[in-house]
C-alpha positions as CSV (number, residue, x, y, z in Angstrom):
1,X,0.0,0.0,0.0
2,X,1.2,3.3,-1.0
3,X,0.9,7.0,0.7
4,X,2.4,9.9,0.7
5,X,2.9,13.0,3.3
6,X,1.9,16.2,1.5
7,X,3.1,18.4,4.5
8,X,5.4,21.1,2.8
9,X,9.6,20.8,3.2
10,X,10.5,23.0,6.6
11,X,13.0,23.0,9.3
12,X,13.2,24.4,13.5
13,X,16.7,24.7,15.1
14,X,16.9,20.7,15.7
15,X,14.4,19.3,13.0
16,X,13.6,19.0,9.4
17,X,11.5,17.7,7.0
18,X,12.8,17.7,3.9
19,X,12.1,15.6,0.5
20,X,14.4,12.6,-0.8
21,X,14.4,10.7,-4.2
22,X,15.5,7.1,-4.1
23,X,16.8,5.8,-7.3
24,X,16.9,2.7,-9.0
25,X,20.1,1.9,-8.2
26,X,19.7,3.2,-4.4
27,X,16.9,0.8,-4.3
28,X,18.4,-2.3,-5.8
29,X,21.1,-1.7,-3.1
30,X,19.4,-1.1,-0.3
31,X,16.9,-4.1,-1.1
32,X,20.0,-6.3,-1.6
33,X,20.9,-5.5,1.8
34,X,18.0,-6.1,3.4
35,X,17.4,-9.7,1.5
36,X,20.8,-10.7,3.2
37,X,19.6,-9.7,6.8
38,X,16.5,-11.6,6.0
39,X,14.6,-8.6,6.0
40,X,12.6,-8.4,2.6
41,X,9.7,-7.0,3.7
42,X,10.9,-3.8,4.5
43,X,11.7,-3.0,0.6
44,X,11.7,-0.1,-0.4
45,X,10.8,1.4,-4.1
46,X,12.5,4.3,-6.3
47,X,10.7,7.5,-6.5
48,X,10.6,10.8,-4.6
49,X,9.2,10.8,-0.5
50,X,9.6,12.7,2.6
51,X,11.3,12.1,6.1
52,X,11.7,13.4,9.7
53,X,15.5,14.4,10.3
54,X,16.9,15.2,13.5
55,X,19.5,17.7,12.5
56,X,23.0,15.9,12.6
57,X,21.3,12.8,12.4
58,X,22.1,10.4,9.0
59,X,19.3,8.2,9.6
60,X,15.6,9.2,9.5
61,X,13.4,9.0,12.4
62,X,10.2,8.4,10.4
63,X,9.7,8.5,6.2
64,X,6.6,8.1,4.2
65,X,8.0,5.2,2.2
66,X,5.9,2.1,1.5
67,X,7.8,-0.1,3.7
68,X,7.4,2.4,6.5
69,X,3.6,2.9,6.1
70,X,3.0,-0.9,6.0
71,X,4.1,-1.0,9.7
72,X,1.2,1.5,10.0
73,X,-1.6,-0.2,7.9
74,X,-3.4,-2.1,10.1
75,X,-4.0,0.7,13.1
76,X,-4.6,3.0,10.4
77,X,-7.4,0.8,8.8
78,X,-9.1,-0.4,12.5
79,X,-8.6,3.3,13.6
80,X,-12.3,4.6,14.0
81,X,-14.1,7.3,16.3
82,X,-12.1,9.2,18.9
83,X,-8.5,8.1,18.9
84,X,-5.1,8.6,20.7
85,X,-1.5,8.4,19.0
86,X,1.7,8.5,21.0
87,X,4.3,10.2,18.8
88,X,3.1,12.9,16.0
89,X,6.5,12.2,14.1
90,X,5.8,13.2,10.4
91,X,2.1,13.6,11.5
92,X,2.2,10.5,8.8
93,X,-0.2,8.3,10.9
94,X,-2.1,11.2,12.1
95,X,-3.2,12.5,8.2
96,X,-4.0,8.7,7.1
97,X,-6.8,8.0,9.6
98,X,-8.1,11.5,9.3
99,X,-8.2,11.1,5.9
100,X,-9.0,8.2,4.7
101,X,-12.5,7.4,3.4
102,X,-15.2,4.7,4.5
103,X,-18.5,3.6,3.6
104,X,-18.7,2.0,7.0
105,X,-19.3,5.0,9.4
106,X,-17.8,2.8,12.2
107,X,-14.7,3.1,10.6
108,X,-14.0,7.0,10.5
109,X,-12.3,8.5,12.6
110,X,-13.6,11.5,14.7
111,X,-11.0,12.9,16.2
112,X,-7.3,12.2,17.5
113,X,-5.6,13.1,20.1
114,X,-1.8,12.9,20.1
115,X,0.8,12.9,22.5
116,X,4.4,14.1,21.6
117,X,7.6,14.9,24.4
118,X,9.7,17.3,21.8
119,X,7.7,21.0,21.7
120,X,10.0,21.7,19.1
121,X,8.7,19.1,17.3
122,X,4.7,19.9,17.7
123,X,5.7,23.6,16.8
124,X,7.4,22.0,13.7
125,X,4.5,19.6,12.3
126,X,1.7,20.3,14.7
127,X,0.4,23.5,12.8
128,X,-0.1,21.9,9.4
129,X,-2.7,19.8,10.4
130,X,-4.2,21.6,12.7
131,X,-5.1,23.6,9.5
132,X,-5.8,20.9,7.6
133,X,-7.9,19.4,10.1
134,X,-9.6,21.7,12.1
135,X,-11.5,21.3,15.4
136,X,-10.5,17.1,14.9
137,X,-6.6,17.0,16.8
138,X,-5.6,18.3,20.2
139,X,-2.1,17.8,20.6
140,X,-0.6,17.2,23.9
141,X,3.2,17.9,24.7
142,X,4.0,14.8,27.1
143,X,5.8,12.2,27.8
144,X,3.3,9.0,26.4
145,X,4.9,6.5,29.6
146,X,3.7,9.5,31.9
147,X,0.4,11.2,30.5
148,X,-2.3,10.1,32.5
149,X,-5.7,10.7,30.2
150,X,-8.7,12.2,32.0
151,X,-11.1,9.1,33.8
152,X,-13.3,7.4,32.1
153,X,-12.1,8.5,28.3
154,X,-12.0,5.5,26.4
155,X,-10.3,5.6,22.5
156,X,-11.9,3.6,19.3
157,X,-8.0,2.6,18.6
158,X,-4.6,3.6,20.4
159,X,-1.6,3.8,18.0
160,X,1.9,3.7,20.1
161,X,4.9,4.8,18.0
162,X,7.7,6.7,20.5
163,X,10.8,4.9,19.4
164,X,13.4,5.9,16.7
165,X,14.7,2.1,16.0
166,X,13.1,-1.6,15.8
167,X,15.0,-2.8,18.7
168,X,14.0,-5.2,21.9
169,X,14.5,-2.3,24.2
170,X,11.7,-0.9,23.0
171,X,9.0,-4.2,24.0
172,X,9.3,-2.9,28.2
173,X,7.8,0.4,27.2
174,X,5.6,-1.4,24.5
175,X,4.4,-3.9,27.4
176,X,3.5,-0.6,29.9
177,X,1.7,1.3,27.4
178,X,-0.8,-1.7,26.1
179,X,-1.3,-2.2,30.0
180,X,-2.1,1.4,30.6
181,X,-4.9,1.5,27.6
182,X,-5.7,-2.2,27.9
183,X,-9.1,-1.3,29.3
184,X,-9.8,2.1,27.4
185,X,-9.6,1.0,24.1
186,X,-11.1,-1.6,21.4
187,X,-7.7,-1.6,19.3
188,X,-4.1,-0.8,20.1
189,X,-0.9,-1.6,18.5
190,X,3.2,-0.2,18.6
191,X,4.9,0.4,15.8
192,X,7.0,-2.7,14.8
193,X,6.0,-4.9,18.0
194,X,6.5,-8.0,16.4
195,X,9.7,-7.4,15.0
196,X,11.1,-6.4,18.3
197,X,10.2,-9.7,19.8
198,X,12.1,-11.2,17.0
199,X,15.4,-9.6,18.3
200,X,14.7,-11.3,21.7
């Protein structure tokens, strides 16, 4: 499944999002690569997408490329009604469920709530789609293993996605989240769970 971020190119002291073509040849290498470490579903394709830098940073912390989405799909497509998201990120999450379309009323989402740590960040991304979508997102500077939502708010789907790597580390925070929301929500997943169990 395909998707792309529209949010326009900009940068804050210690973030940017900025544009990026993969090429044929960046592809076929970076596929290669992955066949050998036996991780082929996370192919990616040539053409032009957009990522999340931390200035000074090589490595992403979030892109719009197919292979990232996937890991997103299937909270994106059970998300429905009022729902919470730990970790705004490219805001890539966030735009899919308020955008996507559904014949089944069940299945559209409402509003979202998002919790993110970084202000910088939020100031970054946040104003976009607040504009895009307005009245439907409240977003919360916090720390997702501390925010505490008011009693008695429940969430049609919780989407967990705090960590810049697919690592085990990231399964103890996975495991207290999912216990925290256990009982306030229909749906919740973290972004790459089952992979991180894999490095176990």
């Amino acid at each position: 499944m395909n998707y792309q971020c529209d949010i326009p190119e900009c940068e804050s002291e210690n973030w940017r999002v900025e544009r990026f073509t993969i090429t044929e040849k960046d592809a076929s290498f970076y596929n290669l690569r992955l066949m050998i470490n036996f991780q082929g579903h996370r192919r990616v394709e040539p053409g032009i997408y957009t990522r999340l830098r931390y200035k000074g940073d090589y490595d992403p912390v979030m892109s719009d490329t197919p292979a990232e989405f996937n890991d997103h799909v299937e909270f994106i497509n059970r998300a429905e009604g009022d729902i919470l998201i730990n970790g705004l990120g490219l805001g890539l999450v966030l735009d899919a469920c308020l955008s996507k379309t559904s014949k089944l009323p069940m299945r559209t989402v409402e509003h979202a709530t998002v919790i993110e740590i970084d202000q910088e960040l939020i100031d970054l991304v946040g104003p976009y789609y607040l504009a895009k979508y307005p009245g439907q997102i409240i977003i919360i500077c916090a720390d997702a293993l501390e925010y505490k939502p008011e009693r008695n708010v429940r969430f049609g789907a919780v989407w967990h996605d705090i960590w810049p790597l697919i690592c085990a580390d990231n399964l103890a925070d996975m495991k207290r989240l999912h216990r925290k929301y256990g009982r306030r929500t229909k749906f919740q997943g973290s972004w790459c769970r089952a992979e991180c169990e894999r490095y176990m």
